[in-house]
N, C-alpha and C positions, 0 to 999 in steps of 0.2 A: 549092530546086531540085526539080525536078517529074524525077520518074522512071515507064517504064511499066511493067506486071508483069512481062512479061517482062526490062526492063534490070534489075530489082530482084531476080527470079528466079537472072539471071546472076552477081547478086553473091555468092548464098551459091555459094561455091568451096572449095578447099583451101585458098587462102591467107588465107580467112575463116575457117578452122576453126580451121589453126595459127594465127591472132592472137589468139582468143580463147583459148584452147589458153596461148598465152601469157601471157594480162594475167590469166587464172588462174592461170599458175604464179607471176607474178608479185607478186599480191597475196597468195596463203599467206606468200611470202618475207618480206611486208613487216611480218607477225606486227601485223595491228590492232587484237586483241585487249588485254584490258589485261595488261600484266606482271604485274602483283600480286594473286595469287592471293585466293579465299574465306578471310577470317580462319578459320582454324579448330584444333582442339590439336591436329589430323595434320597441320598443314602442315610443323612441324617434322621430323617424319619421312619424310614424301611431296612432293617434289617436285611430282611432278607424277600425275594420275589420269589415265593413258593409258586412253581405251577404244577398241577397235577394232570396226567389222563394215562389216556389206554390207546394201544395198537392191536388187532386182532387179525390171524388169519385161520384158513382155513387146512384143515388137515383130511389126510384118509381115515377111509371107513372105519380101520382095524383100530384106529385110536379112540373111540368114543367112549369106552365105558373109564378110560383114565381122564378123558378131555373131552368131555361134549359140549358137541355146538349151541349157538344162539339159537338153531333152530332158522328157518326161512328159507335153507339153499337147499341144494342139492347130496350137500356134506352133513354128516350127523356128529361128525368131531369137527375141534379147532381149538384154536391156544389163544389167551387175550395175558399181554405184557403189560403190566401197570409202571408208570414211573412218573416219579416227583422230583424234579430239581430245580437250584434255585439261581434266577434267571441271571441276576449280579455276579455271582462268584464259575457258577461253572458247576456249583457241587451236585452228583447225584446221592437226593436222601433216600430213597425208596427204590428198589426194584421186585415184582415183586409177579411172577407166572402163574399161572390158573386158567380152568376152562372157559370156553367161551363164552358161554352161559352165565359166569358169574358176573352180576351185577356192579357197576362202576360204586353207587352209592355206598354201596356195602365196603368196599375197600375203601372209600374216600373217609368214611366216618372211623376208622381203624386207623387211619393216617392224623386225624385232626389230634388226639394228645399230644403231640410232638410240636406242635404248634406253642411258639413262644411269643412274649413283649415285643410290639412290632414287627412280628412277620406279618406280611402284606399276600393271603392270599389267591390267588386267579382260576376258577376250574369252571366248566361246561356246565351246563344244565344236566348231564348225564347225575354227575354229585349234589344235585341240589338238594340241600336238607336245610330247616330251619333250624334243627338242634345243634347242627354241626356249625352252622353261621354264629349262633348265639355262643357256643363253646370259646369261638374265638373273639367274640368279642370281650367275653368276661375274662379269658388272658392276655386282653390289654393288646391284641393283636389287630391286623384289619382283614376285609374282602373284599371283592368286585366279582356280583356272580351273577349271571342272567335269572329272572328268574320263570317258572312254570304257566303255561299260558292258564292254568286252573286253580293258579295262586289268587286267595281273596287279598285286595289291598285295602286296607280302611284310613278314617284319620278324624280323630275323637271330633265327636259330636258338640259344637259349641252351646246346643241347647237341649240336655239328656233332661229322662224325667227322674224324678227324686221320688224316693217312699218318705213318707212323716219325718221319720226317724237320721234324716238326710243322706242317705245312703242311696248313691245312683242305680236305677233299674238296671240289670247287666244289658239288655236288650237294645238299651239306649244309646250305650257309652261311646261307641264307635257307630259310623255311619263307611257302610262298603261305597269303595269306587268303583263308577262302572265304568270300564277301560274298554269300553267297542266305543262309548260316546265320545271318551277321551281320543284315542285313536283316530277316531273321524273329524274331532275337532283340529289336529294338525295337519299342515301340509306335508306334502313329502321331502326330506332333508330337514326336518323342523324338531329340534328337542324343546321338552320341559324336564322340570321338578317338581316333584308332588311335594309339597311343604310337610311336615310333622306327620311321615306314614309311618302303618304298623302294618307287615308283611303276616298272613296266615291267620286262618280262620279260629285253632285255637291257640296256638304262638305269642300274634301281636306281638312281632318281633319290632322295635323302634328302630326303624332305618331311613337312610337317604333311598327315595325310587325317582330313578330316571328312566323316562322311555323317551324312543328315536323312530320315527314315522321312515321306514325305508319309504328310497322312490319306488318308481313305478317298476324300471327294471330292477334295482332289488329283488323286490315282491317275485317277479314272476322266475328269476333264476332261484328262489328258496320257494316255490313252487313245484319248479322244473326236477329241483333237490328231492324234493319229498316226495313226487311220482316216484321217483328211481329208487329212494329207499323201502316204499310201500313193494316195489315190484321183488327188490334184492332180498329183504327179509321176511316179505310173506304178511305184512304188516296192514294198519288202514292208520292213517289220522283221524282224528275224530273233524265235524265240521265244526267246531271252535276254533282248534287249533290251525283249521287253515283261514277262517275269520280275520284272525290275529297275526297271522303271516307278515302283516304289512308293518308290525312294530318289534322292535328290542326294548324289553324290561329291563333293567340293570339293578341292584340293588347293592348298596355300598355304606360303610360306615367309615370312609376315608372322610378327613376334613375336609369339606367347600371349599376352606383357602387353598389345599394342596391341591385335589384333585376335582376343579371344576367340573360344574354341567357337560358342558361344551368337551372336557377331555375326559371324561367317563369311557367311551368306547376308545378313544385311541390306547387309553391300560388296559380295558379288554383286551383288545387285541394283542396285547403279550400274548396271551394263551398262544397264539397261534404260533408259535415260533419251535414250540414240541410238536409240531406237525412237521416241522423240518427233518427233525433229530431223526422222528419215525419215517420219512422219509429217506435218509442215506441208510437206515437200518434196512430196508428191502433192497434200496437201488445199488448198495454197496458193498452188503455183507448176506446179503439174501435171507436175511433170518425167516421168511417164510415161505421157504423153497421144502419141502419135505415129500421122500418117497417111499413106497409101502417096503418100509424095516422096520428092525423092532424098535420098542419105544425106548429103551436103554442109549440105544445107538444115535435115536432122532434129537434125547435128551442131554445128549452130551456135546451135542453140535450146539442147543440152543445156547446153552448156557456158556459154550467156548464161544461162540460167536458176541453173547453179552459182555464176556470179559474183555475183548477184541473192542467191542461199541467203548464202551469205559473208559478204557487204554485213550484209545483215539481220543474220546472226546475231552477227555483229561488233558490232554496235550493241545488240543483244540482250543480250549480256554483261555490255558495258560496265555497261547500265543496271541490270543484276541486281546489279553490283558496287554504284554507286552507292545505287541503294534500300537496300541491304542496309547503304551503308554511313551515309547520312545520314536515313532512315527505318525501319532495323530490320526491312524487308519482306523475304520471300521470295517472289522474281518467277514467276511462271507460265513456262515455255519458250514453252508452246503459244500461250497469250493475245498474248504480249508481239511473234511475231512476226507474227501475225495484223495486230495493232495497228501495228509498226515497217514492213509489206511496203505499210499502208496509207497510208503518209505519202511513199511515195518521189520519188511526183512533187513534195510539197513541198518535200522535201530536196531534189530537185534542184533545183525554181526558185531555193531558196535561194541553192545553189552560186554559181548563175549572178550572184550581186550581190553579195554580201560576207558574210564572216566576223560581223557583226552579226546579218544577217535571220537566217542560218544557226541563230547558237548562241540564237535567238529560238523557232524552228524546236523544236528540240532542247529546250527547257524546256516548251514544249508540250508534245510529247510524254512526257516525264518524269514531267510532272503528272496525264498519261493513265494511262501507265502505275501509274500510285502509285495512282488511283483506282480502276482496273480491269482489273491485272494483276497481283493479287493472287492466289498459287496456293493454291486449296481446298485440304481436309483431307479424305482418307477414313480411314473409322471403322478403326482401329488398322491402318493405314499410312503405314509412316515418311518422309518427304523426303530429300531429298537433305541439307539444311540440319540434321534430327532425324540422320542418321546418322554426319554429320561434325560431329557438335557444335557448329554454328554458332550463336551466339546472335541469338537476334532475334523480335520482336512477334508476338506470338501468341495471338490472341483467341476465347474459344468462338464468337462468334459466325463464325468462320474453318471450324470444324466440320460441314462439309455434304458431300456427294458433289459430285466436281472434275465 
């Protein structure tokens, strides 16, 4: 059927928005992902490796009173993408669009009911809340969260003062750490553990705190970091917070035996792995390409382009599972959806005939992947697969820059 631009024009509407809007909410429902998580010796303990954040871009002027910015640029609209998935399985729990303006916290604390017995989970300082840490402790779940350079750390006072009546002074009970002493008392590369701390001035939240003395170059490239974001958002750090520059706070109520001192930041660094995902989302689907149309028309690309990210990365998983599970490989994120975003037109002719050409389709691709979505090795940094003890092939000749 032959349409003109302008009938074509007319079709992106609201009631284009909500269907996609829908058949997005629809397919997170449908969990495509595979059940059966990364073989690995935490699985037993961790359910599930919830990670959460945001992606954000900038948009035109004419969109700001639906989507306003963070403020700092030159733009007074912009969109910020929320998403939660979980890092074992492949699954995406949340996705979830809004202005740019809106606060990470705020979504992340709207996220934590969902949290169950043994989910393990990993988010930014952006989310940092002690009510929301504490929520999931009391449902028997875990974390690993950086925490705020203006968070007080204490750790009870082995000699408080008593009233008559023996009731400790509240003044007394806790004595604060002062973490610039601390800090200076480590070298650079050097971690401790604070023994029996309580996180937050009125919280006292009972946790493990681990800080890490970056080196020297650390320090000055999250330095070099925070010039750039003072200049992009219009911002200042306060001078504490660049004080403190030189150390990572960690705060965790994983077990000691499971998740030593020593490997505190290499589970951090999951987080880092949905900088990936937000990664092919620009590089690959352009999701933050937008020109001055209307917002009907702009809204209906985001949300097909999300269905499209899903799709892929659904298939992305699976195949990571598979590799891993009948070739011993660890799959590239990046490569693999580079490669899967390329085949979609096939898949879909596929569709269109039968279950044969389909799963014909799909071993192609498989064999691609095996060939050519093989995730490099950089020089003494860990995988994802090295830090959750997965077993699987692993050849020098693997050893190059990703």
């Amino acid at each position: 059927m032959l349409i003109s631009p302008e009938g074509l024009n007319q079709r992106f509407n609201k009631a284009a928005v909500q269907f996609l809007q829908h058949t997005l909410s629809e397919l997170l429902n449908q969990k495509l992902t595979s059940s059966i998580p990364i073989s690995s010796p935490y699985t037993s303990v961790f359910k599930r490796i919830r990670i959460l954040d945001s992606t954000a871009f900038q948009l035109p002027d004419l969109f700001s009173f639906v989507y306003p910015g963070a403020g700092g640029c030159s733009h007074t609209a912009g969109v910020k993408v929320q998403l939660e998935y979980d890092l074992l399985s492949g699954q995406f729990l949340h996705i979830h669009t809004g202005p740019g303006k809106q606060h990470d916290r705020t979504y992340g604390s709207l996220c934590v009911p969902t949290v169950t017995a043994n989910d393990l989970c990993i988010r930014d300082l952006g989310y940092f809340h002690l009510k929301d840490l504490q929520h999931i402790q009391n449902e028997k779940a875990y974390y690993i969260s950086r925490i705020k350079s203006n968070t007080r750390i204490y750790q009870k006072n082995p000699s408080p003062n008593y009233f008559q009546d023996g009731r400790i002074k509240k003044g007394t009970e806790y004595i604060q750490i002062d973490m610039e002493v601390l800090m200076n008392s480590l070298q650079p590369g050097q971690t401790c553990e604070i023994p029996d701390a309580y996180v937050g001035m009125i919280d006292k939240v009972p946790t493990r705190v681990i800080v890490h003395r970056l080196t020297k170059e650390q320090q000055q490239k999250r330095l070099q970091d925070q010039t750039v974001r003072e200049k992009k958002k219009g911002m200042k750090y306060s001078s504490r917070s660049k004080r403190f520059s030189g150390i990572n706070v960690y705060m965790t109520n994983t077990p000691t035996d499971i998740v030593p001192m020593g490997q505190v930041h290499d589970w951090y660094s999951l987080r880092w792995q949905i900088e990936i995902l937000f990664k092919t989302w620009k590089s690959f689907f352009q999701i933050h390409q937008c020109k001055k149309i209307k917002s009907e028309k702009w809204e209906c690309h985001l949300y097909g382009q999300l269905i499209a990210i899903l799709l892929c990365s659904s298939i992305m998983f699976q195949m990571r599972q598979l590799l891993l599970i009948k070739k011993k490989r660890e799959l590239s994120e990046y490569k693999a959806i580079y490669m899967i975003k390329d085949y979609f037109l096939l898949l879909f002719q596929a569709i269109q005939k039968d279950t044969q050409e389909l799963s014909k389709i799909l071993l192609r691709l498989f064999n691609l992947l095996h060939q050519n979505g093989r995730k490099s090795h950089r020089y003494e940094k860990k995988t994802v697969f090295d830090i959750l003890g997965v077993v699987y092939n692993f050849t020098m000749s693997d050893n190059q820059a990703a």
